[in-house]
N, C-alpha and C positions, 0 to 999 in steps of 0.2 A: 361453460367456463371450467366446470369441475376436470372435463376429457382435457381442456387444453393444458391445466394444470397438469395435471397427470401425465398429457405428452410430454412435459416441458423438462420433469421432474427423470422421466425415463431416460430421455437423450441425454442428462447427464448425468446419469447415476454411471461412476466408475464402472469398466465392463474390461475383462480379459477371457472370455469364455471357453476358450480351446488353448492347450500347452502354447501353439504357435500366437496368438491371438485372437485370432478368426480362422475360417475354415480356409481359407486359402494357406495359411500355415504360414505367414510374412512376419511375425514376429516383429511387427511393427504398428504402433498403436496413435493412430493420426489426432484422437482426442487430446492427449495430453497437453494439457497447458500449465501445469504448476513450479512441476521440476524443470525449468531451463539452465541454460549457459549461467545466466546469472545467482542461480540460487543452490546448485546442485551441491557446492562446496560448503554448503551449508543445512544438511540433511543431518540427520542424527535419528537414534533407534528410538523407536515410538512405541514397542513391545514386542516378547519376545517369548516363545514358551516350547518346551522339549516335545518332539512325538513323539505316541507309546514308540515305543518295543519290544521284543523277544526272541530272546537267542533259539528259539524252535521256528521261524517263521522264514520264508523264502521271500515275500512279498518285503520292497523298500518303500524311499519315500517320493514318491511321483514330484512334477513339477506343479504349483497350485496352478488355481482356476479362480477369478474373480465374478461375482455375478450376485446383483439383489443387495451388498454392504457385507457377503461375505466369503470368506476366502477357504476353497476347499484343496483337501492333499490326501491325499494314501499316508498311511503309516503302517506299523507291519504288525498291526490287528484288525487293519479294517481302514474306514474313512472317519474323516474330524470335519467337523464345518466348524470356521472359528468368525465373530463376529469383526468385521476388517478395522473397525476404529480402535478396538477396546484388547483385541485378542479373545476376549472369551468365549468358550465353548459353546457353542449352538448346538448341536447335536452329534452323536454319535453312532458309525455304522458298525455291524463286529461280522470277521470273514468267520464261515461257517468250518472252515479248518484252514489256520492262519499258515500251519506248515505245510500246506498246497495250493498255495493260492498266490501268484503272481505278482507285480508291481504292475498295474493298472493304468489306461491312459482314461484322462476324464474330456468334461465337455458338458455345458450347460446351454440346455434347450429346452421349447417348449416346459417352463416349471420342472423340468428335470433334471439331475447329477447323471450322465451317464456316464456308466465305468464298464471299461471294455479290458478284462483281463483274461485269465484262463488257470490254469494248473500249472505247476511245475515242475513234478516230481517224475513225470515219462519224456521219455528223449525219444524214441521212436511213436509214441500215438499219444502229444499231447494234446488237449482240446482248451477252445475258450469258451468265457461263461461272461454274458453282459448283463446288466442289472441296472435298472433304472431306480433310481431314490427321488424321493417329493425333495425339492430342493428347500423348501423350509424345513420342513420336519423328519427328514432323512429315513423315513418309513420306506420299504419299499413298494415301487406302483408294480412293476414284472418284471421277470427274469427268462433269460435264455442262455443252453447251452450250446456251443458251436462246435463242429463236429476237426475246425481246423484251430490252430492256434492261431491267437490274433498279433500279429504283427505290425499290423497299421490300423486305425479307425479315423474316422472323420464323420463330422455331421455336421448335415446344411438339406437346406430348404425341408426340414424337421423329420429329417431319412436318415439314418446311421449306417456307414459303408465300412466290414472291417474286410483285411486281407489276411490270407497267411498261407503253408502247406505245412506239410509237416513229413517224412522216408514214408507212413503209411495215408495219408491225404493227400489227393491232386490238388495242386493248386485252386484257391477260388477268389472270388469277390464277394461277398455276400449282405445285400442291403436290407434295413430293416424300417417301420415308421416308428418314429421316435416314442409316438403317442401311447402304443398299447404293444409293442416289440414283435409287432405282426411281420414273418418275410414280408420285402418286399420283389427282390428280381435277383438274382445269382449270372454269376460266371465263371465255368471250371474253364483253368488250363489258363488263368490271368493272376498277376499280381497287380494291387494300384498300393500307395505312397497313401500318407494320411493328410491328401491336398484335395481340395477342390473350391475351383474355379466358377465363386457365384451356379453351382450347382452345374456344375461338368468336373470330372474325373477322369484323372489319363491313366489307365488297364494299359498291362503291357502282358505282352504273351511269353510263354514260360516253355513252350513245348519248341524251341529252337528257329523255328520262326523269324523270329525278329523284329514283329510287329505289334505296332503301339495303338491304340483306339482312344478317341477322345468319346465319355460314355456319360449319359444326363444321368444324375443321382436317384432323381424320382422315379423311373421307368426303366433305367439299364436298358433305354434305344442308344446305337452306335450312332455317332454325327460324322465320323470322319474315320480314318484309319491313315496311317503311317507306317513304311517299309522302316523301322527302326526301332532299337531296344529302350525307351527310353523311362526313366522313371521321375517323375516331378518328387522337386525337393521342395516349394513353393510357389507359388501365384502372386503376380504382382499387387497391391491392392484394388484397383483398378480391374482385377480380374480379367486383363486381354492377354497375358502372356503367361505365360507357363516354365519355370525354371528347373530346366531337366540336366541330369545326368546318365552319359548314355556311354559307351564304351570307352574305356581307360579312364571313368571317371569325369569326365571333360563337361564343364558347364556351358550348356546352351539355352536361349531364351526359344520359345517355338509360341507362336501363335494360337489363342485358344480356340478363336473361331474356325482355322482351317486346320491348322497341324502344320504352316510355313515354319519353316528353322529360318528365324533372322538373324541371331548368330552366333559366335561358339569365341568364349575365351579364352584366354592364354592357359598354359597348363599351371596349377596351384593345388600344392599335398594332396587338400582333401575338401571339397566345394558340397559338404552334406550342412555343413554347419554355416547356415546362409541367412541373410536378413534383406527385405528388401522394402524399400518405402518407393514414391514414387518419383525417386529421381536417379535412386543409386539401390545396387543390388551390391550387400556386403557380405563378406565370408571369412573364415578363418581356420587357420591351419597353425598349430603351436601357438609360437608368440608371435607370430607375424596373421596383421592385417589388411585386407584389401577393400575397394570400395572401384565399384565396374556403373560406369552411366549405363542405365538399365537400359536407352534407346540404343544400343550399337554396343555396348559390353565393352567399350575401350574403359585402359584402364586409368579412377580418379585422383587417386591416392592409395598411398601402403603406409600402416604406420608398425611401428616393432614393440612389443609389449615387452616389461619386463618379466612377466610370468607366462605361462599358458592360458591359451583364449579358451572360451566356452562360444554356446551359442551365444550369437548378437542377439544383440537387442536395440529395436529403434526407438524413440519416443522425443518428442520436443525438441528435434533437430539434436539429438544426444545418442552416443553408440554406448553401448553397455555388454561388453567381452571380455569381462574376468579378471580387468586390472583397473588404471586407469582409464575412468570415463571419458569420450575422444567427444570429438564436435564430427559430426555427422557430415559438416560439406565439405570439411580438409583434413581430417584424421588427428589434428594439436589435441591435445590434453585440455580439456573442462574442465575436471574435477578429480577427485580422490580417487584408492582404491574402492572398487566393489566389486570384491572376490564370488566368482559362484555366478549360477543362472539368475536369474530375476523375471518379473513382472513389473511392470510399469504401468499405472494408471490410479486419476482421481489424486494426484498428488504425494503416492505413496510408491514406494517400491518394496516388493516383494518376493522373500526367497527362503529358500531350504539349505540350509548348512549344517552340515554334521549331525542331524538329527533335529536342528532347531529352524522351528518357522519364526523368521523375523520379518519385521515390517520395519522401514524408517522415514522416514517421512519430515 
């Protein structure tokens, strides 16, 4: 009785664990059920509190991460866990020199905070540094330096994948287990995106080439290989399709299991800033919104925002792009403004502006 309790309690305890949501990077959270169409207009701020800062410090404020009741973020001394009902302070992490130390991507796994940042004071030979913290008590479990800077990370099936290169580093991949920051498997002469696909990764080759590999997280074996430059911007939740961008920008869906290109849509600004759930794969460029049936990529809707979009965000059939909240299956207006990136889950939304983390709810 006690396990099923405990199960029962886990599947709904609010979860946002990677910036995109999950490791597939969809920025779409299928749990929610609180905030809908019906109640969104009716949210208000539930707390609200400044992160440090320092005019000596290079490192800003990352996007949070939800996991366990709390909400964790960079600030530019280190890391905050803040308790997600209440706001208050759970612990604090402090960078060991704030004026060379990066803005961080995080990610909660196995009892872990991992933060995958680096230095930033070399332009020619900068490196990264990833650091596992106890997600309760923000002690840390190990650390590692990385010889390339980190540009992308992701973690799934409890393996941490960053990429990066840098004028004097060749490009790599380089996978780690989450558990104790032991290598796990490398690849020079590859870039991969901070996406994977229920634990496949698309590596795309850097040395002219033009080829893309779809590569398992745990072991860095190839499953397939591709004549083409592609780099995933997201996975569908579903984890069968892959949304890449591959020359002049241009979004296509590709197939996880084999590397099939099923199809390529219209031309649009800029297809980095993408949302996908399992019906529509949404994107934005300025004020203008678009929304493509993720089976066949024709297009749903467009709506025009009065300000500039951010990354989407999907949650309870609601789009969340920096202005007014849209309704997710025709682009109309839901609800209010909500300026800025967010999180969505457990009833609460969650975000970094101007220095301050607010929750509303």
């Amino acid at each position: 009785m006690l396990a099923v309790l405990l199960s029962l309690v886990m599947a709904t305890t609010p979860l946002w664990d990677h910036p995109g949501y999950d490791a597939e990077d969809s920025h779409h959270n299928p749990g929610e059920t609180v905030i809908t169409s019906g109640k969104i207009r009716h949210v208000v701020t539930k707390w609200q509190v400044s992160l440090r800062t320092s005019g000596s410090s290079c490192s800003g404020f990352s996007d949070p991460v939800l996991s366990g009741g709390r909400v964790y973020v960079s600030d530019q001394l280190g890391i905050s866990a803040y308790t997600a009902a209440t706001g208050a302070v759970a612990w604090r992490y402090d960078w060991d020199d704030p004026g060379d130390s990066e803005t961080p991507r995080l990610a909660v796994s196995d009892g872990l905070l991992i933060v995958a940042g680096g230095d930033c004071n070399s332009q020619s030979d900068p490196d990264g540094q990833l650091i596992a913290l106890d997600a309760g008590t923000g002690l840390p479990r190990w650390k590692q330096r990385v010889d390339i800077p980190v540009y992308a990370a992701v973690v799934d099936k409890s393996v941490l994948v960053v990429s990066g290169g840098s004028p004097s580093d060749e490009d790599a991949i380089m996978a780690y287990h989450v558990r104790d920051g032991r290598p796990a498997w490398q690849k020079t002469g590859y870039r991969a995106g901070g996406v994977s696909a229920n634990g496949t990764i698309l590596a795309r080759a850097t040395d002219g080439t033009d080829v893309s590999a779809a590569v398992e997280i745990t072991t860095g074996t190839v499953r397939w290989t591709r004549k083409a430059a592609w780099t995933a911007e997201a996975a569908s939740p579903a984890s069968d399709r892959f949304l890449v961008t591959g020359a002049g920008g241009v979004l296509s869906s590709v197939r996880v299991s084999d590397g099939q290109l099923e199809w390529s849509a219209s031309t649009f600004p800029s297809s980095e800033a993408i949302a996908v759930d399992r019906a529509r794969v949404y994107r934005v460029a300025g004020r203008d919104v678009e929304a493509l049936n993720v089976a066949d990529g024709k297009r749903a809707w467009t709506a025009r925002q009065k300000a500039d979009g951010v990354q989407p965000v999907t949650a309870a059939g609601l789009i969340y792009a920096g202005a007014a909240v849209l309704n997710a299956s025709d682009g109309k207006v839901a609800g209010p403004d909500v300026a800025g990136r967010v999180i969505v889950a457990g009833g609460r939304i969650h975000q970094v502006v101007s220095g301050q983390l607010r929750t509303l709810g």
